[in-house]
N, C-alpha and C positions, 0 to 999 in steps of 0.2 A: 504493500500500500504506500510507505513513502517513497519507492520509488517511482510509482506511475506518477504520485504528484509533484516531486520532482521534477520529471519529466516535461509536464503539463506547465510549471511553473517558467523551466527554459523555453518551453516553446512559448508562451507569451513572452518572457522578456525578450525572447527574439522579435518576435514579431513586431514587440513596441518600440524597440530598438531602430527598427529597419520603417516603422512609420512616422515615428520621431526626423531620422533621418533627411525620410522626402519630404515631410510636412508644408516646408517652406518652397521646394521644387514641386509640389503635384499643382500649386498656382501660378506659378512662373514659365516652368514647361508645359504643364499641362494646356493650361488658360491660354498662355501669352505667347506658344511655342519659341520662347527664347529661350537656350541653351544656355543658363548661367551657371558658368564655372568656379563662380564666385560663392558660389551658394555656403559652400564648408568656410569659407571667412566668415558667411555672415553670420552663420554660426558662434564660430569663433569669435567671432563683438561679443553676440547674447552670454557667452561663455563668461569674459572677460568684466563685462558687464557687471553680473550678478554675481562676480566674488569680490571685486573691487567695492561692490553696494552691502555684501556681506561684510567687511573687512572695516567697513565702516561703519557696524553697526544696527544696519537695516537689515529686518526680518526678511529669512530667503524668500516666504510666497510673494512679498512684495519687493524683491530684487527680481526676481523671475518680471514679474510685470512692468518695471523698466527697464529693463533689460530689452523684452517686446517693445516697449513704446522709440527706446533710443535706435534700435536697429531699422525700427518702419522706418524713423524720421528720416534716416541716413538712406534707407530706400530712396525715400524720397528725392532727395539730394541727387543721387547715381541716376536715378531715371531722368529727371530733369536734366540734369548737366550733359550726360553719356548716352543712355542706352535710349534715351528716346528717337536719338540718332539711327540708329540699327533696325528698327521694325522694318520687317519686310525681307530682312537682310540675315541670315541664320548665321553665316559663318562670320560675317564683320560682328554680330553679335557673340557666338562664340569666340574669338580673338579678343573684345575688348572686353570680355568680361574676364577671360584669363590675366589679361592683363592688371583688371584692378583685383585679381587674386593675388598673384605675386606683390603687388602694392601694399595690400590689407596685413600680407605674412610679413613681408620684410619691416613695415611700419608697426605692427606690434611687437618685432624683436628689436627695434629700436627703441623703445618706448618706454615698453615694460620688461627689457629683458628677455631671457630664453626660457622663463616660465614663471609660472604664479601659485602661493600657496593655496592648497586644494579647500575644495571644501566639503565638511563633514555631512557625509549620509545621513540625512534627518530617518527618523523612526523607528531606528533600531530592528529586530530582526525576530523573527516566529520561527520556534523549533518545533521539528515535527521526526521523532525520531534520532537520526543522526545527521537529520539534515536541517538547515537554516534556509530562512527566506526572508529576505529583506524585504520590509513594509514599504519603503520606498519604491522600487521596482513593483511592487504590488500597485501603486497607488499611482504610477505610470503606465500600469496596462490600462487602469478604468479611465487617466484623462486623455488616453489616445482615443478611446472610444467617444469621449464626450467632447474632443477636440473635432475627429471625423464627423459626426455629427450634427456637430455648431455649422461646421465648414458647409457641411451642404445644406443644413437650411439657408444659411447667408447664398447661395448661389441656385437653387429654386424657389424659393418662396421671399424674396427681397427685392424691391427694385432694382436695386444695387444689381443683386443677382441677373437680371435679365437684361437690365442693362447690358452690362460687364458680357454674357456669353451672348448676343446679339453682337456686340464691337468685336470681338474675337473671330465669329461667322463671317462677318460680313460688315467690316467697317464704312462701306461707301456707303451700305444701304441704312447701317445707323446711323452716317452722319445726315443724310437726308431726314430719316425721324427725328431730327433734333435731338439723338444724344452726341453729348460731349465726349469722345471717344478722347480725347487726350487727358481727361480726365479720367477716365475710366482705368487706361492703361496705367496712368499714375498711381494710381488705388489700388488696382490690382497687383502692381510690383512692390508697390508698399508693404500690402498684405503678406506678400513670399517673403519678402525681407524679413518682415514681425515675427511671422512663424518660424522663418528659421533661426531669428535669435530668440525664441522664445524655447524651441526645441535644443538649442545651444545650452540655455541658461538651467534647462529642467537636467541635460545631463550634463550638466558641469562638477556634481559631486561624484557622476561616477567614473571619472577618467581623469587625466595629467589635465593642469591649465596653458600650454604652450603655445607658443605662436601659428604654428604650424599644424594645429590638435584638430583642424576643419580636414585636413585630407583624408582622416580614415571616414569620413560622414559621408564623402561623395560618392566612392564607389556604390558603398549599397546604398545611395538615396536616389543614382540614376538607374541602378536596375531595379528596384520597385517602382519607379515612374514608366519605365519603360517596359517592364515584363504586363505592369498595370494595364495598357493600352491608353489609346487616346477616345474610346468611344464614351465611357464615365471616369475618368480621372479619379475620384472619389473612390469610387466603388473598385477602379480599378485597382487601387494603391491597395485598397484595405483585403481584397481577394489574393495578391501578389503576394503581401508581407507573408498572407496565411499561408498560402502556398509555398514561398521558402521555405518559411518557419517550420513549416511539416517536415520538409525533408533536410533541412541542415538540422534540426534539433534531435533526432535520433543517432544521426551519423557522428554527430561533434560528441554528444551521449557514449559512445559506445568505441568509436576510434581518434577522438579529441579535437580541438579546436581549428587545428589546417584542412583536417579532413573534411568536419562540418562547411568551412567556407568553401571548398573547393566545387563539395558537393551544393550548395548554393548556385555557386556560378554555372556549371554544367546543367542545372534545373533552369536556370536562367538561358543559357544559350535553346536547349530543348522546347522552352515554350515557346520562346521568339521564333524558333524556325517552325514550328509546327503550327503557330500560331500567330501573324506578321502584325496583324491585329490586338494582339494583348489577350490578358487573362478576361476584361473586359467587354471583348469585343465577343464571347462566347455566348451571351444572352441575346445580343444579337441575332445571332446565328440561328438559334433556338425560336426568335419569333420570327422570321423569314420561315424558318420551315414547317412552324404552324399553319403561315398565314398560307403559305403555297397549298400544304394539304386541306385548308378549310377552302380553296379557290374550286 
């Protein structure tokens, strides 16, 4: 028995791991299809953020929250000044967004050094057997859930929301509606910014604080964006993580942690070719071949 739940407990921290990750990419790529490279700095702010806000004193729930608020703002900023430049433009946007990654690393090892003291895992940890489970990571699987959640009611059931995925469609035709599509776009990158320094900031207790600490976010935040599909972004991200999670959490389980990743990445390669469309784009599938046999 503690070991299935064990078990059960890595496959959610996986999972919330890897949705944590993309949180801030499934609205930047997903939405905006810009490829931002930058994404693991801006993590990396929200990181730096909410121990510098700790260090001074302020309670983590509310470092975490500015942490979000300073990373949007700074969204903000990039898209105005930079990336607004690049719509349209995938790889001039993937080049200058690597560029202000290398910027963001090199500028916080000038800054603050080549790292920062950590901070303490709030909530201490449930024994069950011979095994521990920290309350924390427990309490990251339930706001990934309530974070997915928020995310897509803000984007079906909001203005905002219909706005935002009308400009993304089909900008000539929202600018004719009278939406403000350059405001939208500003919103929306804001949004990826927040999220990713807000998903920075929540796992900033469980890793090193270093300048550099965004690279290991990227890899797996662009393969759950992209195993996800582009047909629900949302749905797709939170279908992918699971489906990692399933099969890197038995294999890391049983032959350890290169082996879990590796097996990750080969599930990843597997679905994209067998699947060009995403894990997303499966429901899809399924109501086309309804609607054909009700034809």
């Amino acid at each position: 028995m503690p070991e299935a739940v064990s078990l059960l407990y890595q496959f959610g921290t996986n999972a919330a791991f890897l949705l944590l990750s993309a949180l801030g990419l499934i609205v930047i790529l997903g939405m905006m299809n810009i490829i931002n490279l930058a994404h693991g700095e801006f993590m990396m702010l929200g990181a730096y953020a909410a121990t510098a806000s700790v260090q001074r004193g302020v309670p983590f729930p509310l470092a975490v929250l500015i942490a979000a608020v300073a990373v949007g703002l700074f969204g903000v900023v990039i898209e105005r000044l930079i990336v607004r430049r690049f719509y349209g433009r995938e790889l001039g946007a993937l080049v200058v967004t690597w560029g202000i990654s290398l910027i963001l690393g090199q500028g916080a090892l000038l800054l603050f050094g080549p790292f920062m003291p950590p901070i303490a895992i709030p909530g201490g940890a449930v024994a069950l057997g011979d095994y521990s489970f920290s309350v924390y990571w427990l309490f990251l699987i339930v706001l990934c859930g309530v974070l997915l959640a928020a995310l897509a009611f803000v984007y079906r059931a909001t203005r905002f929301g219909l706005q935002a995925r009308a400009a993304m469609q089909n900008a000539r035709m929202a600018r004719a509606l009278g939406i403000r599509v350059d405001r939208i776009y500003m919103a929306t990158f804001a949004l990826g910014a927040a999220l990713a320094g807000l998903s920075g900031a929540l796992l900033a207790p469980t890793t090193s604080i270093a300048p550099f600490m965004g690279q290991q976010f990227v890899a797996p935040a662009f393969i759950t964006v992209v195993v996800g599909g582009g047909a629900s972004v949302i749905g797709g991200a939170l279908g992918s993580s699971g489906l990692l999670s399933l099969v890197q959490t038995p294999v890391a389980f049983l032959f350890g942690t290169f082996s879990g990743t590796l097996a990750l990445l080969l599930t990843a390669l597997v679905v994209i070719r067998l699947l060009p469309g995403g894990v997303s784009s499966i429901g899809r599938y399924f109501t086309r071949r309804s609607l054909a046999a009700a034809r």
